[in-house]
LOLODO-607579 format. One record per residue (C-alpha): residue in three letters; x, y, z. Coordinates in steps of 0.1 Angstrom, whole numbers, padded with zeros to 4 digits, always signed. Layout:
<sites>
ALAXYZ...
</sites>
This chain:
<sites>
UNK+0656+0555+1264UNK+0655+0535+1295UNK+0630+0522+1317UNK+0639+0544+1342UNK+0642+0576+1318UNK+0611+0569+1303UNK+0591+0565+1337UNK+0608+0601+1349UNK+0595+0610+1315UNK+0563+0599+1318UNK+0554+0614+1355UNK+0568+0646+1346UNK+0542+0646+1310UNK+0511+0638+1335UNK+0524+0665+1363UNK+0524+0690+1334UNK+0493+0678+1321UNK+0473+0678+1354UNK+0491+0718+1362UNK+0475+0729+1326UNK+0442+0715+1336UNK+0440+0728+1373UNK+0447+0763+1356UNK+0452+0782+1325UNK+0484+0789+1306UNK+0476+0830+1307UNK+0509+0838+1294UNK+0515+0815+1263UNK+0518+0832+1230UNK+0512+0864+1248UNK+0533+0897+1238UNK+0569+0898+1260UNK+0600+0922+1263UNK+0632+0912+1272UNK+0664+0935+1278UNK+0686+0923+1250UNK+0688+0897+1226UNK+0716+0874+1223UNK+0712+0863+1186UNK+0678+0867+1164UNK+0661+0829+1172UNK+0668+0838+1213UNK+0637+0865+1214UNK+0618+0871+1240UNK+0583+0852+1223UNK+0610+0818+1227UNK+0599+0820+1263UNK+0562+0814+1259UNK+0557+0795+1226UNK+0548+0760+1242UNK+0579+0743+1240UNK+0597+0731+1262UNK+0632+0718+1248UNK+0661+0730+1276UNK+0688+0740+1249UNK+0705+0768+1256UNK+0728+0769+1224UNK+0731+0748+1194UNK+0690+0757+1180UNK+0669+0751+1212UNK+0639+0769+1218UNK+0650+0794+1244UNK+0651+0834+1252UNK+0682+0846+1258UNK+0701+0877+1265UNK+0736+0890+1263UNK+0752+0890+1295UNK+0755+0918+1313UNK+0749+0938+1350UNK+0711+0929+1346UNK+0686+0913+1326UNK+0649+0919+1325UNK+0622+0898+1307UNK+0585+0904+1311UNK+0550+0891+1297UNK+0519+0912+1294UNK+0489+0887+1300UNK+0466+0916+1281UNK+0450+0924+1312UNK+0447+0922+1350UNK+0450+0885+1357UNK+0440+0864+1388UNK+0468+0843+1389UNK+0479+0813+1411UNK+0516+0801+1405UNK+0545+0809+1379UNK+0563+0777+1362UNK+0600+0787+1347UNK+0620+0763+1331UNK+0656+0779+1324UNK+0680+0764+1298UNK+0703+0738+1315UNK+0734+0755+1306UNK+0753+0778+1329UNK+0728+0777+1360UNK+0749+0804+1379UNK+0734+0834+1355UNK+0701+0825+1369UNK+0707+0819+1405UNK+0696+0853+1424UNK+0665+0859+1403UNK+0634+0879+1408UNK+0597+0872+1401UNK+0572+0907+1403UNK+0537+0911+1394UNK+0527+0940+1384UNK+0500+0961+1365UNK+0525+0983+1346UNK+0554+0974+1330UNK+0583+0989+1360UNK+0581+0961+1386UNK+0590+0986+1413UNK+0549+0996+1407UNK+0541+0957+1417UNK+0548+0929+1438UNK+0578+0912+1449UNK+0566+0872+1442UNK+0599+0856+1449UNK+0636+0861+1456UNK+0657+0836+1451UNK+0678+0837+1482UNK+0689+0803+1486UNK+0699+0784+1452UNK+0732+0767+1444UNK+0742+0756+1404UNK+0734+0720+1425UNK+0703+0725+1439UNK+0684+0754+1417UNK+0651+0732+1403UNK+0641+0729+1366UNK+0613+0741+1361UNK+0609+0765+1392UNK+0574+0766+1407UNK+0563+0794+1419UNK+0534+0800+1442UNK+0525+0838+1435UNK+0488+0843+1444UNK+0484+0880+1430UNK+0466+0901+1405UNK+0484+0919+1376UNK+0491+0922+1343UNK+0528+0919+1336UNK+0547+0891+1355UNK+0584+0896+1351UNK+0616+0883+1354UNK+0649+0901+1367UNK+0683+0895+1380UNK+0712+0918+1385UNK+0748+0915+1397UNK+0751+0953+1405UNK+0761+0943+1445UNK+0787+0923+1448UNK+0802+0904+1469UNK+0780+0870+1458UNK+0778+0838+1470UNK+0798+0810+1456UNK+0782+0795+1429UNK+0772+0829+1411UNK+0785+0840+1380UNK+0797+0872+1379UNK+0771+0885+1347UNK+0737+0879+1342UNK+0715+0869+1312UNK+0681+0862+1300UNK+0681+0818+1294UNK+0645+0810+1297UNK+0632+0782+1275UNK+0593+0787+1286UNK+0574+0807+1309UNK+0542+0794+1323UNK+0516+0816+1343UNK+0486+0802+1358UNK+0458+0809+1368UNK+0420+0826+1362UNK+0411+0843+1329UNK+0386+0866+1352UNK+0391+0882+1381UNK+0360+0872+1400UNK+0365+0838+1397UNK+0389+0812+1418UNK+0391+0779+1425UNK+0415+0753+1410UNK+0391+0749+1374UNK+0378+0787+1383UNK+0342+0778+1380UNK+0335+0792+1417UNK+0327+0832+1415UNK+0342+0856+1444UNK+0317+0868+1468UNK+0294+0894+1454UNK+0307+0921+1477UNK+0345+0919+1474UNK+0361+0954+1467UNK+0358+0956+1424UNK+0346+0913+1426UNK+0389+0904+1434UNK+0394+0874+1459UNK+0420+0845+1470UNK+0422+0823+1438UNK+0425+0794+1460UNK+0401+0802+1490UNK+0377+0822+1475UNK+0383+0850+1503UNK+0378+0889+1495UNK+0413+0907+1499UNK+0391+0937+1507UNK+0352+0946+1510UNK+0330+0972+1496UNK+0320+0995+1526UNK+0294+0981+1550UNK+0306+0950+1543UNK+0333+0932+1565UNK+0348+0896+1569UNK+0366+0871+1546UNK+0338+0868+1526UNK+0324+0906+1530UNK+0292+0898+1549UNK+0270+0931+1556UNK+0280+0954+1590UNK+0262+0946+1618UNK+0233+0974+1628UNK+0249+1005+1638UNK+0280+0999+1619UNK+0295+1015+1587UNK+0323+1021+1563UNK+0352+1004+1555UNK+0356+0974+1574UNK+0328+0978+1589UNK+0351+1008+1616UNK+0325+1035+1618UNK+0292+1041+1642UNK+0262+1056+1623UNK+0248+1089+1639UNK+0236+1090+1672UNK+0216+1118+1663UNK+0197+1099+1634UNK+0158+1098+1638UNK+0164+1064+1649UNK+0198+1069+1668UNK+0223+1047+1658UNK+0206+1028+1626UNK+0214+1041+1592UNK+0221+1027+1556UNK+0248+1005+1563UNK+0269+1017+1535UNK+0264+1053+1527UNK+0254+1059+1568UNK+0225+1083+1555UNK+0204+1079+1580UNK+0169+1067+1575UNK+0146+1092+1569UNK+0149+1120+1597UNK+0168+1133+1621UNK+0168+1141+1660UNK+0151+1177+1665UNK+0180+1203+1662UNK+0198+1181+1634UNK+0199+1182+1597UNK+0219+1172+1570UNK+0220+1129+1551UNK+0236+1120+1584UNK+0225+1142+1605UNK+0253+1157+1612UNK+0244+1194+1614UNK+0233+1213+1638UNK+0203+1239+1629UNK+0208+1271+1613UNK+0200+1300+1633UNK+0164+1305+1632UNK+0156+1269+1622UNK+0147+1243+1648UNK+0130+1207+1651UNK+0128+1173+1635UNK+0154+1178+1601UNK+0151+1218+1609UNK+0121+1219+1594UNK+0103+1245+1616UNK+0107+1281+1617UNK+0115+1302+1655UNK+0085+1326+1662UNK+0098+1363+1648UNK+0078+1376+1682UNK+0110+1357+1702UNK+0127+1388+1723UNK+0153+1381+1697UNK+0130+1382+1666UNK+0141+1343+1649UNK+0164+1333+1677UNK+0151+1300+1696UNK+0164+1271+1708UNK+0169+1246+1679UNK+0161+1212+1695UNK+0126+1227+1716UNK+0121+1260+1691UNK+0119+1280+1730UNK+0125+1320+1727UNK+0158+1328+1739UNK+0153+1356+1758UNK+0116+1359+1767UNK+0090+1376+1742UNK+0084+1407+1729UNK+0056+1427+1737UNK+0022+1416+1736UNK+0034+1383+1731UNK+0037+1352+1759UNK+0042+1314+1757UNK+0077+1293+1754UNK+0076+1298+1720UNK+0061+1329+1722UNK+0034+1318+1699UNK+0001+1335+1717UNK-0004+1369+1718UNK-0014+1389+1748UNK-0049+1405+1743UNK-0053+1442+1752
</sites>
């Protein structure tokens, strides 16, 4: 080997080496699928067994399919993953059946249920890298691979079937979920919608209600809900302040309301503070007052006098 080889050799070893220990591996040894099999030591598991020799034919340690329309490969990481970037190194052998490629995250295994990560749009046989890195800051289960030649006209360089060559797979990132952070030792904020945030900044992608921000900080007073987008009640007891996620209001209402935000009006026959007090049955309407003041609609009936008709008239 030469000097030069062996210094190339060297730098990419410690790149590698410094990419493990930012992240985890999540994918290696990890059960895969891919849509065929070109011949039985090309299965999918080649793709994620930790070696790295970029030998397409003659024994190396590579997936591959038969070529074809499409081709599909795709690793389940055993559970919802927080991961940062995706690492593929194809064989280096026939780069026009890779050019065109698709990267999805997703939480089942059909990628139209996830995320688009990357598109190759721009690749030639000269300029496609080896490995790819791939930036894909999502959460899912199942990252998966996919090409298709089903639309043609394509650009030069393509070849006109596809196939499965990929000599290792490499998804990193965070084991949990609620944690990010290049050695994912920094937990998400506590009040992230179920604990998920950026891997890298540590930002909520959304909050629990009454909680709003990048980091889900608690509503301000008055405000509640999902992003922090709703007013409490201004017929709370204490108009405007309630529990800043639920929006019950704290403890009573405004005379003539009832309800955990106050957001009915009395029953007929029911008036005051949380409808708590009864209309005199000696109103001109026996029951019927008015259900903020508990006043008679209708004057009294006989014998009786006062706005709520409460004292009676003696003979």
């Amino acid at each position: 080997m030469t000097g030069m080889a062996l210094l190339v050799c060297c730098v990419w070893v410690v790149l590698r080496f410094l990419s493990v220990q930012a992240y985890e591996n999540l994918a290696l040894h990890h059960p895969v699928w891919q849509s065929s099999t070109w011949q039985s030591d090309t299965g999918a598991e080649r793709a994620v067994d930790g070696q790295y020799t970029n030998l397409y034919l003659n024994g190396g340690q590579c997936a591959a399919s038969v070529g074809g329309q499409t081709a599909e490969w795709r690793v389940d990481l055993g559970g919802v993953k927080n991961i940062h970037h995706v690492l593929i190194h194809h064989a280096d052998r026939y780069p026009g059946i890779f050019l065109g490629f698709f990267v999805y995250i997703s939480n089942t295994t059909d990628k139209e249920d996830g995320v688009l990560c990357f598109r190759d749009t721009s690749y030639t046989r000269a300029t496609i890298p080896n490995p790819v890195n791939i930036t894909c800051p999502y959460h899912g289960r199942y990252v998966i691979y996919y090409n298709n030649r089903t639309h043609p006209p394509y650009p030069s360089g393509y070849s006109s079937d596809t196939a499965i060559g990929l000599c290792e797979v490499e998804v990193y990132g965070c084991q949990s979920l609620r944690n990010y952070e290049k050695n994912c030792s920094l937990e998400c904020p506590q009040n992230c919608q179920d604990g998920y945030c950026d891997i890298v900044e540590g930002t909520c992608l959304t909050c629990k209600p009454g909680f709003m921000g990048p980091r889900c900080m608690g509503c301000a007073v008055g405000l509640i809900g999902n992003n922090c987008s709703k007013n409490c009640s201004l017929t709370c007891g204490n108009p405007g302040v309630c529990h800043k996620v639920t929006g019950h209001c704290n403890g009573s209402c405004l005379a003539g309301w009832e309800g955990d935000m106050c957001e009915n009006e009395c029953s007929i026959g029911l008036y005051g503070v949380n409808c708590l007090q009864n209309c005199s049955m000696a109103c001109g309407i026996p029951g019927d007052c008015d259900r903020i003041t508990g006043y008679c609609n209708g004057g009294c009936q006989r014998g009786w006098r006062g706005v709520r008709c409460e004292e009676g008239i003696p003979w």
